[in-house]
N, C-alpha and C positions, 0 to 999 in steps of 0.2 A: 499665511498665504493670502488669505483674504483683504488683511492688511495692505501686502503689498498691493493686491487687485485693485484692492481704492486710493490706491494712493495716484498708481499707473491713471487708472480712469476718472480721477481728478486732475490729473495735467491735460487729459484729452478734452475733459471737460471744459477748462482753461482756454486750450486753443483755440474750441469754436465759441465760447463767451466773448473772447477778446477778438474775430471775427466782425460778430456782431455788433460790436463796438465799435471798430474800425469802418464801419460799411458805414458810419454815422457821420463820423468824422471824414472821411477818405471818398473818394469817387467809385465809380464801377467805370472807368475807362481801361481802354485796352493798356498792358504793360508793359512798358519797352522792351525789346526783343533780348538785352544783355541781360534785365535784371532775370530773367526767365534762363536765360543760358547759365547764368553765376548761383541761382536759385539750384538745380539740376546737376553741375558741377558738387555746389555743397553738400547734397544728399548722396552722392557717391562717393563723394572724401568721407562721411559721413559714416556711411556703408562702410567702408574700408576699414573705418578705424574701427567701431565697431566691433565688425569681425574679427580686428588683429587684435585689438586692447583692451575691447570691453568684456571679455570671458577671462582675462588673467585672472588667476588666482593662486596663493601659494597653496604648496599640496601640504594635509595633513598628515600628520605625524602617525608610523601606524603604532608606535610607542603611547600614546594617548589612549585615556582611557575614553568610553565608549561616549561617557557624558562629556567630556572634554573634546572628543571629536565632535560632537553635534553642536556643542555652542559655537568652536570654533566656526563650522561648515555654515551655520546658519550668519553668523557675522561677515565670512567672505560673501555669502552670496545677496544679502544684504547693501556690500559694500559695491559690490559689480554693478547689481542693480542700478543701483544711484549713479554710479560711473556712468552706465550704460543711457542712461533717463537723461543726464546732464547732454550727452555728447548728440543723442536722440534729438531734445529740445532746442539745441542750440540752431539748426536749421531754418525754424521757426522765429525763434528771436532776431535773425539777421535778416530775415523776410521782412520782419516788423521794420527794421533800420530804412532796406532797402524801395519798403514803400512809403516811407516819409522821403526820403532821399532819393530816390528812383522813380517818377512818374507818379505820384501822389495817385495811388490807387491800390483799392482794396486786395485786389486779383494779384499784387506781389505778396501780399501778406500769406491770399489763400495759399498761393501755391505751396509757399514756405511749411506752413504748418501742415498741409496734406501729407508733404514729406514727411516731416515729423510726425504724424499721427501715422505713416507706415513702416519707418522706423521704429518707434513703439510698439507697433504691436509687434514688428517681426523679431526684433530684440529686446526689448524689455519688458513686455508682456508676461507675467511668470505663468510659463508654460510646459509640457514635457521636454519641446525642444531648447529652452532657454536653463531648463532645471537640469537636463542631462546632461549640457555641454558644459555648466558648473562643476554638477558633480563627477565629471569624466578627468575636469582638473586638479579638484581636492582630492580625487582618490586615487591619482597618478601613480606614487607609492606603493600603493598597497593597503591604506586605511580603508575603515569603514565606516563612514559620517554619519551613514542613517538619512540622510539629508531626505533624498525620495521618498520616504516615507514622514518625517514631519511635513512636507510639502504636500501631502496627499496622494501620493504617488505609489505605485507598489514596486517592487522591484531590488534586487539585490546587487551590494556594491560591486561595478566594473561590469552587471547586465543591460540588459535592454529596461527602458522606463516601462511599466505597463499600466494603465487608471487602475483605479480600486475599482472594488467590484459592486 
Protein backbone atom coordinates (compact mmCIF):
# COMPACT_ATOMS: atom_id res chain seq x y z
CA UNK A 1 0.00 0.00 0.00
CA UNK A 2 2.54 2.42 0.81
CA UNK A 3 4.27 1.52 -2.30
CA UNK A 4 1.65 2.33 -4.22
CA UNK A 5 1.11 5.79 -2.20
CA UNK A 6 4.58 6.75 -3.39
CA UNK A 7 4.35 5.93 -6.46
CA UNK A 8 0.75 7.94 -6.95
CA UNK A 9 2.51 10.96 -4.98
CA UNK A 10 5.46 10.86 -7.15
CA UNK A 11 3.59 11.54 -10.42
CA UNK A 12 1.81 14.34 -8.39
CA UNK A 13 5.18 15.35 -7.53
CA UNK A 14 6.06 15.27 -11.28
CA UNK A 15 3.24 17.43 -12.20
CA UNK A 16 4.00 20.43 -10.36
CA UNK A 17 7.98 19.98 -10.96
CA UNK A 18 7.29 20.09 -14.54
CA UNK A 19 4.92 23.24 -13.79
CA UNK A 20 7.78 24.87 -12.62
CA UNK A 21 9.77 24.28 -15.26
CA UNK A 22 7.32 25.27 -17.79
CA UNK A 23 6.72 28.69 -16.02
CA UNK A 24 10.57 29.20 -17.16
CA UNK A 25 10.27 28.34 -20.43
CA UNK A 26 6.51 29.35 -21.13
CA UNK A 27 4.70 32.79 -20.37
CA UNK A 28 2.11 33.45 -17.62
CA UNK A 29 -0.43 34.97 -20.43
CA UNK A 30 -3.86 34.47 -20.62
CA UNK A 31 -4.84 30.92 -22.64
CA UNK A 32 -6.89 30.78 -25.40
CA UNK A 33 -10.27 30.22 -24.67
CA UNK A 34 -10.36 26.58 -26.85
CA UNK A 35 -7.37 25.20 -25.30
CA UNK A 36 -9.34 25.68 -21.90
CA UNK A 37 -12.63 24.39 -23.42
CA UNK A 38 -10.47 20.99 -25.08
CA UNK A 39 -8.52 20.98 -21.65
CA UNK A 40 -12.17 20.58 -19.64
CA UNK A 41 -13.61 18.37 -22.33
CA UNK A 42 -10.53 15.91 -21.70
CA UNK A 43 -10.95 15.52 -18.02
CA UNK A 44 -14.58 14.51 -18.53
CA UNK A 45 -13.74 11.94 -21.32
CA UNK A 46 -11.39 11.34 -18.81
CA UNK A 47 -13.63 10.96 -15.92
CA UNK A 48 -15.79 8.67 -18.13
CA UNK A 49 -13.39 6.39 -18.83
CA UNK A 50 -12.31 6.14 -15.74
CA UNK A 51 -15.25 5.24 -14.21
CA UNK A 52 -16.30 2.58 -17.02
CA UNK A 53 -12.68 0.99 -17.59
CA UNK A 54 -10.45 1.90 -15.13
CA UNK A 55 -12.07 -0.57 -12.12
CA UNK A 56 -12.34 -3.56 -14.74
CA UNK A 57 -11.13 -6.48 -13.20
CA UNK A 58 -11.63 -10.22 -13.89
CA UNK A 59 -13.38 -11.74 -10.93
CA UNK A 60 -11.48 -14.45 -8.97
CA UNK A 61 -12.02 -17.77 -8.81
CA UNK A 62 -13.68 -18.95 -5.74
CA UNK A 63 -12.04 -22.47 -6.60
CA UNK A 64 -8.66 -20.81 -5.56
CA UNK A 65 -6.87 -21.32 -2.85
CA UNK A 66 -6.75 -18.57 -0.25
CA UNK A 67 -3.04 -17.54 -1.09
CA UNK A 68 -3.76 -17.87 -4.76
CA UNK A 69 -6.68 -15.60 -4.32
CA UNK A 70 -4.54 -12.84 -2.69
CA UNK A 71 -1.67 -12.80 -5.12
CA UNK A 72 -3.96 -12.88 -7.81
CA UNK A 73 -6.25 -9.87 -6.22
CA UNK A 74 -3.14 -7.94 -5.39
CA UNK A 75 -1.75 -8.20 -9.27
CA UNK A 76 -5.35 -7.09 -10.71
CA UNK A 77 -5.55 -4.22 -8.54
CA UNK A 78 -2.09 -3.35 -9.06
CA UNK A 79 -2.74 -3.70 -12.69
CA UNK A 80 -6.09 -1.10 -12.63
CA UNK A 81 -4.00 1.05 -10.65
CA UNK A 82 -1.56 1.71 -13.34
CA UNK A 83 -4.45 1.65 -15.95
CA UNK A 84 -6.18 4.09 -13.91
CA UNK A 85 -2.75 6.48 -13.36
CA UNK A 86 -2.06 6.17 -17.22
CA UNK A 87 -5.63 7.31 -18.33
CA UNK A 88 -5.46 9.98 -15.11
CA UNK A 89 -1.99 11.45 -16.54
CA UNK A 90 -2.85 11.58 -19.78
CA UNK A 91 -4.72 14.95 -19.30
CA UNK A 92 -1.77 16.43 -18.30
CA UNK A 93 0.41 15.42 -20.91
CA UNK A 94 -1.88 16.94 -23.78
CA UNK A 95 -2.01 20.11 -21.53
CA UNK A 96 1.91 20.09 -21.96
CA UNK A 97 1.26 19.55 -26.11
CA UNK A 98 -1.39 22.18 -25.98
CA UNK A 99 0.58 24.82 -24.32
CA UNK A 100 3.55 24.51 -26.69
CA UNK A 101 0.86 24.47 -29.46
CA UNK A 102 -1.82 26.50 -28.10
CA UNK A 103 -0.89 30.02 -26.77
CA UNK A 104 2.58 29.44 -25.46
CA UNK A 105 1.62 29.65 -21.84
CA UNK A 106 2.06 28.22 -18.77
CA UNK A 107 -1.84 28.41 -17.41
CA UNK A 108 -2.63 25.49 -20.32
CA UNK A 109 -0.18 23.27 -18.99
CA UNK A 110 -1.67 24.26 -15.29
CA UNK A 111 -4.96 23.65 -15.94
CA UNK A 112 -4.06 20.18 -17.71
CA UNK A 113 -2.36 18.84 -14.79
CA UNK A 114 -4.82 20.23 -12.04
CA UNK A 115 -7.21 17.91 -13.75
CA UNK A 116 -4.93 15.23 -13.58
CA UNK A 117 -3.91 15.84 -9.96
CA UNK A 118 -8.00 15.52 -9.33
CA UNK A 119 -8.33 12.67 -11.27
CA UNK A 120 -5.58 11.01 -9.26
CA UNK A 121 -6.72 11.46 -6.27
CA UNK A 122 -10.27 10.63 -6.92
CA UNK A 123 -9.34 7.54 -8.73
CA UNK A 124 -6.10 6.42 -8.38
CA UNK A 125 -5.25 7.38 -5.03
CA UNK A 126 -5.39 3.83 -3.06
CA UNK A 127 -8.05 4.61 -1.00
CA UNK A 128 -11.24 2.70 0.72
CA UNK A 129 -13.16 4.02 -2.17
CA UNK A 130 -10.74 2.97 -5.02
CA UNK A 131 -9.95 -0.40 -2.74
CA UNK A 132 -13.73 -1.40 -2.46
CA UNK A 133 -14.66 -0.81 -5.95
CA UNK A 134 -11.59 -3.38 -6.72
CA UNK A 135 -12.53 -5.57 -4.52
CA UNK A 136 -16.31 -5.42 -5.18
CA UNK A 137 -15.12 -6.78 -8.71
CA UNK A 138 -12.63 -9.49 -7.89
CA UNK A 139 -15.08 -10.94 -5.50
CA UNK A 140 -18.09 -10.66 -7.89
CA UNK A 141 -18.17 -14.57 -7.75
CA UNK A 142 -18.10 -15.49 -4.64
CA UNK A 143 -14.20 -15.45 -3.62
CA UNK A 144 -12.42 -14.17 -1.02
CA UNK A 145 -9.12 -12.14 -1.90
CA UNK A 146 -8.34 -10.86 1.53
CA UNK A 147 -7.36 -7.98 -0.60
CA UNK A 148 -8.98 -5.27 2.25
CA UNK A 149 -7.05 -6.48 4.64
CA UNK A 150 -3.34 -6.67 2.98
CA UNK A 151 -4.33 -3.05 1.83
CA UNK A 152 -4.86 -2.00 5.40
CA UNK A 153 -8.21 -2.13 5.54
CA UNK A 154 -10.59 -4.31 7.78
CA UNK A 155 -13.36 -5.63 6.48
CA UNK A 156 -14.93 -8.90 5.08
CA UNK A 157 -15.36 -10.27 1.58
CA UNK A 158 -18.56 -8.63 -0.38
CA UNK A 159 -18.86 -6.05 3.16
CA UNK A 160 -18.60 -2.53 3.87
CA UNK A 161 -14.58 -1.41 3.83
CA UNK A 162 -14.01 -0.26 7.58
CA UNK A 163 -10.06 1.44 8.69
CA UNK A 164 -8.20 -0.73 11.06
CA UNK A 165 -8.46 0.31 14.37
Amino acid sequence: MQTLRMLVGAVVAALFLMAVALSLVLGFGAPPLWTVVVLLALGVGAHLALDRVGYRVAAISPSLSAEEARAAAVRAFQSSLMRRLAIAESVAILGLLLAFAGGHTVLVYDLGAAISVLLLALHVWPSLRTIDRVVGALERDGADTGLRGLMGFGGTAGGAVTPPD
